[in-house]
N, C-alpha and C positions, 0 to 999 in steps of 0.2 A: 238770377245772375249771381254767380260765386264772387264774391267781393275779395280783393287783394288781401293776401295777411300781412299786415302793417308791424307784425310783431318784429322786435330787435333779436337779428341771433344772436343765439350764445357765443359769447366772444370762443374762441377756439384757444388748447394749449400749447406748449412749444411742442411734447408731445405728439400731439394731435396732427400739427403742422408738418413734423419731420415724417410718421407715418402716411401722412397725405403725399408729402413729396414723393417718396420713396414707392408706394403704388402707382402715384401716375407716369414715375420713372417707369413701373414694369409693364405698365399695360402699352404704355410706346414703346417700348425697346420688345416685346412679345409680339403684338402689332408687326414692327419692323422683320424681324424674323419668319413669323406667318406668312409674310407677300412671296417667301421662296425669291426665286429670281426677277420678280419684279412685273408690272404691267402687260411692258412689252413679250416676256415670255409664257404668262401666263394666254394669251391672244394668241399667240403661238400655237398653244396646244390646242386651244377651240377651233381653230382654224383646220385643226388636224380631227376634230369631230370627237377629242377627247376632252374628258373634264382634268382637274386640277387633282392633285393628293386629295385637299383636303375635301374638293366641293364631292370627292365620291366615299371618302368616308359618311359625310354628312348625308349622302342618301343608303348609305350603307346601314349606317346602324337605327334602332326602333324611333321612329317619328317621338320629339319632345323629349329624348333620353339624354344624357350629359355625355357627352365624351370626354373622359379623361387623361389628354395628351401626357406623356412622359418624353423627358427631355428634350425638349422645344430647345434650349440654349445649345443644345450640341454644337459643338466646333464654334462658338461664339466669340466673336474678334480673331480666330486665326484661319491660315490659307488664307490672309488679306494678299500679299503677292498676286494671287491669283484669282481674286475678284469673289474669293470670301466661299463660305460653303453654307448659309443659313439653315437649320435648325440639322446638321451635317446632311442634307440632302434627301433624308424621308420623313417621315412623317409614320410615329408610333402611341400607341395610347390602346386603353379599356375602355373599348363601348358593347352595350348592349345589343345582342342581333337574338331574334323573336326569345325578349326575356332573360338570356345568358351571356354574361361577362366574356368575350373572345378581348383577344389581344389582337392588334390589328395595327401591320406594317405596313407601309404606302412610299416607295418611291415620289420623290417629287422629279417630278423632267422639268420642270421650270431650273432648276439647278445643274449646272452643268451635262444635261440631260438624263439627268436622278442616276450619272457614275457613282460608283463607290470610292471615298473616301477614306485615308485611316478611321477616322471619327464614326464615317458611314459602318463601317463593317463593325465597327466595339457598339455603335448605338443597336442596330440590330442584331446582334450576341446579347446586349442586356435586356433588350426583349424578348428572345428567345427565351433568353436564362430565366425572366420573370415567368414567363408560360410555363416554363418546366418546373418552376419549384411550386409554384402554385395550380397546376394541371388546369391550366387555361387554353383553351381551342385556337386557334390562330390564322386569321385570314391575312394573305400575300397580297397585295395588288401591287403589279412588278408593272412596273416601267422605267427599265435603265440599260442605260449602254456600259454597264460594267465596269470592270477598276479604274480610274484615274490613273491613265497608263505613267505621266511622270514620277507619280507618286509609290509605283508597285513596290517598290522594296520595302515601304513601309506598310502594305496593307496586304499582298501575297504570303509569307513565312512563316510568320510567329504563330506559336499556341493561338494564340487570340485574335488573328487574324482572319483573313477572307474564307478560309476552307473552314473556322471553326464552327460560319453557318448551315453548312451543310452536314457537320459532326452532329449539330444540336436537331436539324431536321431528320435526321434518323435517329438518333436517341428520343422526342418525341414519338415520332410515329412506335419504336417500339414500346416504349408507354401507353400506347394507344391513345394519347392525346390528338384530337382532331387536326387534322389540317388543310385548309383551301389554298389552292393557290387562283388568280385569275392573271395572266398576261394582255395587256392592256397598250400593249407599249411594245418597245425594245427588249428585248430578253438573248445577251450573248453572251460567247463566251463561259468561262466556267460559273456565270450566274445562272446561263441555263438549267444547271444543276437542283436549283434549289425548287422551282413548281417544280418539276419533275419527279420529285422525291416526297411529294405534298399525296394524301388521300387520291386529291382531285384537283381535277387540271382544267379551268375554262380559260379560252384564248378567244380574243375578239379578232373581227375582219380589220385587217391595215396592218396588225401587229405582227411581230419576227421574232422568231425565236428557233438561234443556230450558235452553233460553237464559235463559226468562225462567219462572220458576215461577208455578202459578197466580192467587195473587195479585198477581203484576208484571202477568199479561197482562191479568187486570179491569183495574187500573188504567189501564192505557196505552191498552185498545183496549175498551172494555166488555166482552170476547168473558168468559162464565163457563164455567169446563173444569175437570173433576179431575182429578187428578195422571195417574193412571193412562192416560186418553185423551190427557192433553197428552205423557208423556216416560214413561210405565210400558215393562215390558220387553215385553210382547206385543205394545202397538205397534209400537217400535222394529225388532219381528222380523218382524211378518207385516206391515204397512203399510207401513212408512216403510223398511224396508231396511238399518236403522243397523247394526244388532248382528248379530251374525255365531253367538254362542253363545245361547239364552237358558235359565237353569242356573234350577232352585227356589229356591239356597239357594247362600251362603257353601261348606259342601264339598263340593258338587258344580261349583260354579265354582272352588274349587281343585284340583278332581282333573281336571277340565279342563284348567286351564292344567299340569300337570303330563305329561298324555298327548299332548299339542299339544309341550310341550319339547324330551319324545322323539323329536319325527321331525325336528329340525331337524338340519341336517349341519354336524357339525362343523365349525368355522373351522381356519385356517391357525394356527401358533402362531407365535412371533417366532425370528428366525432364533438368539439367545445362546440361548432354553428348549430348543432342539434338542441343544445340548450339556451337556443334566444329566445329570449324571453318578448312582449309586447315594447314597442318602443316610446321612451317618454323623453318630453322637452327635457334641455339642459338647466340650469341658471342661465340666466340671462347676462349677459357681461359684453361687451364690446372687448375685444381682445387688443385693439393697439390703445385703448387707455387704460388698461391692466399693465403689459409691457411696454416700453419705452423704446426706441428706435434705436439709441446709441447705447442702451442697456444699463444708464447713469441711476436709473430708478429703483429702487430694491420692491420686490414684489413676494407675494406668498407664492408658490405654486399651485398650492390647494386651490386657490379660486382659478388659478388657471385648467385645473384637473375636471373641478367641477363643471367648471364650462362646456367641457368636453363629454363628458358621465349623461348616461339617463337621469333626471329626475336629480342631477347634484349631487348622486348617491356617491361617497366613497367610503370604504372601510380601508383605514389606514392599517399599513404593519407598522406594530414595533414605531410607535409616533413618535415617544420621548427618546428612546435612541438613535443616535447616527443622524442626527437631521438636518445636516445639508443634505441628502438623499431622503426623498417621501416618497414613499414604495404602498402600496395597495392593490385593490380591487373594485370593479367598477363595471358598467354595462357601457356602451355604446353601440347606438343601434340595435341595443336587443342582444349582442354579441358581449359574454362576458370576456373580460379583460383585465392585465396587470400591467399598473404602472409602474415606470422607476424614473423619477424627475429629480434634476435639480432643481434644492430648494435656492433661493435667491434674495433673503432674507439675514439680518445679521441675528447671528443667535448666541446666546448666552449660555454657555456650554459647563455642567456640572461635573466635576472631576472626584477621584479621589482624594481624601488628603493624604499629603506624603509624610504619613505617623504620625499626625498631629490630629486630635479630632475634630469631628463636621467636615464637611466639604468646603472647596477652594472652586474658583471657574474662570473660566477663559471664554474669550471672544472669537466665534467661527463665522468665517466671510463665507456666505451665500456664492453658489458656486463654485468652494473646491470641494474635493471628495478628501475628507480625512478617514484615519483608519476605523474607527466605530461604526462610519455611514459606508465603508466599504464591505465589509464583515456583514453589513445590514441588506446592502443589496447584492450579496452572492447569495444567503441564505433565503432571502425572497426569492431568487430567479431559481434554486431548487425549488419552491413553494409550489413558483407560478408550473415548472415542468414537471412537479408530480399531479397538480390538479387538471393537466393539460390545456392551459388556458395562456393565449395567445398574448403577447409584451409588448408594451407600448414606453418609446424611451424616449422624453421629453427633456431635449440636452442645450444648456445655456452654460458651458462649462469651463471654467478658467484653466482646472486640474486636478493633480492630486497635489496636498500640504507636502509644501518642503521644510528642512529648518534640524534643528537638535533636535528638538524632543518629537519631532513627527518621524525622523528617522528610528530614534529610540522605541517607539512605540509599536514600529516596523512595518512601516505603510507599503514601502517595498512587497514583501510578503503576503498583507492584508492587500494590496491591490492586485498582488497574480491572482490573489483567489477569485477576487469579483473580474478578473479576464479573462479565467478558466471559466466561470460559470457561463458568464457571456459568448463564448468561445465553442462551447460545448453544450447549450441552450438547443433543443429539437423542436419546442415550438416555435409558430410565425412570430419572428418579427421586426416591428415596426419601428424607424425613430424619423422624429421630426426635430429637426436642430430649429430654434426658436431666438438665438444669440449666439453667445462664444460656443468655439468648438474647439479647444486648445489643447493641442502635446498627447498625451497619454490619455487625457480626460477622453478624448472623441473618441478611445477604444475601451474604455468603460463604460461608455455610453455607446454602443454596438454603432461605432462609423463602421463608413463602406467596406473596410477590410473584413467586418466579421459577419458577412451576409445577409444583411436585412432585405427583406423582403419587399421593403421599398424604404424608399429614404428621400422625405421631404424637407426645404428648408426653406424658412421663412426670408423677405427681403432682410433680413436684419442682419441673415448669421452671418458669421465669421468663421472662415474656415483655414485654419493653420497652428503651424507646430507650436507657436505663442501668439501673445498678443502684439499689434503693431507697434508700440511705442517702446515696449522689452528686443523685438525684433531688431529694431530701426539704430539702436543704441549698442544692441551687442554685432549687428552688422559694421556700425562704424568705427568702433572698436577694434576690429577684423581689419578695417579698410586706412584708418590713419597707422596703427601699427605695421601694414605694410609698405604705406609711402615715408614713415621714418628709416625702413630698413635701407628704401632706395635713396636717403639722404632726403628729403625731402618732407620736413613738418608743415603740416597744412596751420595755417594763421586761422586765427576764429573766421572770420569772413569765409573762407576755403570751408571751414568746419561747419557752418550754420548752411551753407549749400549741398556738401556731401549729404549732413544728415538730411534734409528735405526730400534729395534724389531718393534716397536710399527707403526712407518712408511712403514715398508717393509711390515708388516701383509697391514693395509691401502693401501698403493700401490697397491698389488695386488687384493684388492677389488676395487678398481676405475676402474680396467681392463674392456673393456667392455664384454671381455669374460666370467667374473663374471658375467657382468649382463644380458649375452645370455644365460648362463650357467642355469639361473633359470626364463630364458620366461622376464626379464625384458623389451629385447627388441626382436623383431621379425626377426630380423638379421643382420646380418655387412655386411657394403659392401665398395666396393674401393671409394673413392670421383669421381672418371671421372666416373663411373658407374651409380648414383646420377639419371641425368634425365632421360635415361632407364628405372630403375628400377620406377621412379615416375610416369613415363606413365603408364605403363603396370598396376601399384598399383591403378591408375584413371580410368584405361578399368576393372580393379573387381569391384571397387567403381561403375563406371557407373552400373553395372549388377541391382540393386538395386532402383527401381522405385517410391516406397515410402520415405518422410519425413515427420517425427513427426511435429506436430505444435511449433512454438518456442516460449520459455515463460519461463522467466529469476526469476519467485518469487519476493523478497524482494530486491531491486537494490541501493548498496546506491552511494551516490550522496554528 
C-alpha cells in the first residue's frame, strides 16, 4: 500500500502565485471559447448526424499528434450586441495528417451557424496567409451559412475582406500548394466559391452547397426547389460534376481526406531544415520562476535562451556590446537558429572618455534598445540572412532610449537601420512577446507589421504604443486640458477618478487577449510550453523550400 506523503510543500512565490493565476485565468477563459455556441448547439448539430469543428479535427489529424490551434481568442469580447462570436466562428490550427504538418480550417456551426464574420474572414486570410508563406497543405471543412448579412459592409469590400479568401485559394493552388476541401454543412452563397477552387471537393449526404439557397432563389426568380435538387450532394456528384467525393457522413469524409493525404508526394523542405542536426534536452528551468508576471523582476535572457536551445548551447554575437540586445546561435529541435532577445538585466555600460583618459560608464535599463544594441542587431540579422538560418525574436520591450545624449548619439538613425534589417530580413521569422511590447520597440522586435511568420505571446505581454501608467497620465493630461478649455477644472476627487477610468479602459487594452482578440498575435500560450510550440512552428517553416534574395535598400550607417 503507497502510504500518504506527509511532506510540507514548498511554500510558493508571489511570483509563482501571480503566474498560477494568470494560467488558470487562460485555461477558463480558452475552455469558455472552445464550447463555440455552447451545449445546447452543439446537440444541435449531432442531432443533425454531424460532429462539432473541433470533435472532427480531432479525428482528422494522426491519432496522439498535438494540434496546434491558432487564434482561439478571435473576435474575443466583441459582437457582444449580438451574442458574441467565440474563437470568430472557426476553428484553425497545424495538425499532423499521415506524418505532414496541413493547416486546417473548420467552420464551427455551433456559432451562429459558422456565418462569416469580419473577424471570421481576416482569421481565415491569416491562415491562409500562414499556408502560403510556409507552403503548408490546407484542409477546408466548411460548414457555414456565409456572411453575417448585418454585418456585410464590413466583411464584403476591402483588400482584406471576404473575396481575399478566394484571392489566397488561387494564389495557393498556383503554387501547387495542396488543397482539400470537404463540405460538411451549409456551403452558400459566394462561400461556395472557395471548395470549389480547392484540388478536391468531398461533400457529405444532408449537405448544400448553392449560390443562392432555396428560399433566395423563390424570391429572385419564382423558380420553387428543395434543397436537395437545388445544391444536395447527389446532384453535385452525378448531374452537375461539382464534387469529386460524395461521402454519407462526417467520418467517412474524414477518412477520405486522410487516404487522399497519403498519396500526396512529399514537398522539398527548406534548405537551413536540411542541416538538423539530432535533438538534445534543453537546461532545465521552469520558465515562470525565471520571468515574473508583472515583469517587476530583472532577469538574464540567456537563461531564458538556454532554456529553449538544444543541450543549453548558445554561441553569443558580439556579447560585451550592445547588451540590452543578446543576439546568437543555437539549435532547437535540431533546427539551427538565430536569436535577438531583449536582455532584461541592469547593465553597467562602458563608454568613451570625453578626452580625458580611462573610461567613464553609465547605467542601461534592461529592456530599452539604445544605439550600440541596435547597430548590434541589424548587423546580426545580416548574419543570421547570409547563413540562411531562420530568427527567433524573444521581445520584453520597453523601446528605444530617449534623452540628449541618446538623440546625440543618433538612435533615430541607428534604429531605421535595425527596422530596415528587420523589414527586409528573407528568412522565417518567428517572435514570441514574453512582456512589454512598447512604441517603436515592437517593430524592432519584428511585431505583427513586419510579417512574422507566426507570433506568439505569453499571458504576461503587453501589447501597446507605451506602457499603462506613461499612457494613463499623458491620456489625462489630454482630458483635464480639455475640460479647462470648456471652463471647467476638474477638483482632485474628479481627477483621481478620470485617471482610474482612463487606466482601467488602458489596462484592459494592454490584455494580450485584446491583442488576440483582433489577430494581433497568433496565439497565447503557457511559457513551459514556449520550446514545443517553437519546434513544431520550425517543422511548418521548414515545409517552404524557397527564399527570396536578400537586399536591405538604403542602409544607413
Amino acid at each position: 500500500m503507497t502510504q500518504p506523503d506527509t511532506r510540507a510543500a514548498a511554500p510558493s512565490s508571489p511570483t509563482q502565485d501571480a503566474w498560477a493565476d494568470a494560467l488558470a485565468r487562460l485555461a477558463t477563459d480558452q475552455a469558455r471559447v472552445r464550447a463555440g455556441g455552447g451545449p445546447k448547439a452543439q446537440q444541435r448539430q449531432h442531432e443533425k448526424n454531424r460532429l462539432t469543428a473541433r470533435e472532427r479535427i480531432n479525428r482528422l489529424i494522426d491519432p496522439g499528434s498535438a494540434f496546434d490551434e491558432l487564434m482561439t481568442f478571435a473576435g474575443y469580447g466583441m459582437y457582444e450586441d449580438v451574442g458574441g462570436c467565440p474563437s470568430g466562428g472557426t476553428v484553425t490550427g497545424i495538425g499532423q495528417i499521415q506524418g505532414r504538418p496541413w493547416m486546417i480550417i473548420a467552420n464551427d456551426a455551433t456559432v451562429k451557424a459558422g456565418a462569416f464574420f469580419p473577424i471570421t474572414a481576416k482569421k481565415v486570410i491569416r491562415a491562409q496567409t500562414i499556408a502560403l508563406e510556409n507552403r503548408l497543405p490546407v484542409v477546408y471543412l466548411v460548414d457555414s451559412a456565409g456572411v453575417y448579412l448585418p454585418m456585410q459592409d464590413e466583411i464584403f469590400p476591402d483588400q482584406d475582406d471576404f473575396g481575399r479568401v478566394f484571392y489566397l485559394n488561387a494564389r495557393m493552388s498556383a503554387r501547387g500548394i495542396p488543397q482539400i476541401a470537404a463540405i460538411m454543412g451549409n456551403c452558400v452563397a459566394g462561400g461556395a466559391y472557395l471548395p470549389v477552387m480547392c484540388d478536391t471537393l468531398i461533400m457529405t449526404e444532408g449537405s448544400g452547397l448553392y449560390l443562392a439557397g432555396p428560399a433566395l432563389v423563390k424570391a429572385a426568380i419564382g423558380q420553387v426547389v428543395d434543397s436537395e435538387e437545388l445544391g444536395g450532394a447527389a446532384m453535385h456528384a452525378g448531374i452537375a460534376g461539382t464534387v469529386d467525393y460524395r461521402e454519407p457522413d462526417d467520418e467517412a469524409a474524414l477518412k477520405r481526406i486522410r487516404a487522399l493525404a497519403d498519396l500526396y508526394a512529399p514537398g522539398e523542405v527548406a534548405p537551413w531544415a536540411k542541416r538538423r542536426a539530432e535533438v538534445r534536452e534543453p537546461e532545465s528551468h521552469d520558465l515562470t520562476e525565471l520571468v515574473s508576471f508583472d515583469g517587476a523582476k530583472t532577469y538574464d535572457v540567456r537563461d531564458l535562451i538556454t532554456s529553449l536551445t538544444d543541450g543549453g548551447e548558445f554561441h553569443e554575437f558580439k556579447a560585451e556590446y550592445g547588451e540590452t540586445l543578446v543576439c546568437g546561435f543555437g539549435r532547437v529541435g535540431g533546427y539551427p537558429v538565430g536569436f535577438v532577445a531583449n536582455q532584461r538585466t541592469v547593465i553597467k555600460k562602458k563608454l568613451k572618455s570625453g578626452g580625458e583618459p580611462g573610461l567613464r560608464t553609465r547605467i542601461e535599463v534592461g529592456g530599452v534598445i539604445y544605439g550600440d544594441s541596435a547597430d548590434k542587431a541589424a548587423r546580426f540579422i545580416l548574419d543570421a540572412n547570409q547563413a540562411g538560418v531562420p530568427l527567433v525574436f524573444l521581445s520584453d520591450v520597453t523601446g528605444f532610449m530617449v534623452g540628449r545624449d541618446s538623440e546625440q548619439e543618433g538612435i533615430i538613425r541607428r534604429g531605421a537601420k535595425l527596422v530596415n534589417a528587420v523589414s527586409n530580413s528573407v528568412v522565417p521569422k518567428i517572435t514570441i512577446i514574453t512582456g512589454g511590447s512598447f512604441g517603436a520597440g515592437n517593430y524592432a522586435m519584428n511585431g505583427k507589421a513586419y510579417a512574422p511568420r507566426f507570433l506568439f505571446a505569453w499571458p504576461s505581454a503587453k501589447y501597446a504604443v507605451m506602457s499603462g501608467n506613461a499612457a494613463a497620465k499623458t491620456l489625462l493630461d489630454i482630458q483635464v486640458a480639455a475640460l479647462k478649455r470648456q471652463g471647467h477644472p476638474p477638483d482632485d476627487e474628479e481627477l483621481a477618478r478620470l485617471y482610474e477610468e482612463v487606466k482601467a479602459k488602458y489596462d484592459a487594452e494592454l490584455d494580450p487577449r485584446y491583442a488576440a482578440a483582433r489577430l494581433w498575435v497568433d496565439e497565447i500560450i503557457a511559457p513551459n510550453d514556449t520550446r514545443d510550440r517553437l519546434i513544431r512552428a520550425l517543422e511548418a517553416c521548414a515545409q517552404n523550400p524557397e527564399q527570396e534574395e536578400f537586399r536591405v535598400g538604403v542602409f544607413q550607417v
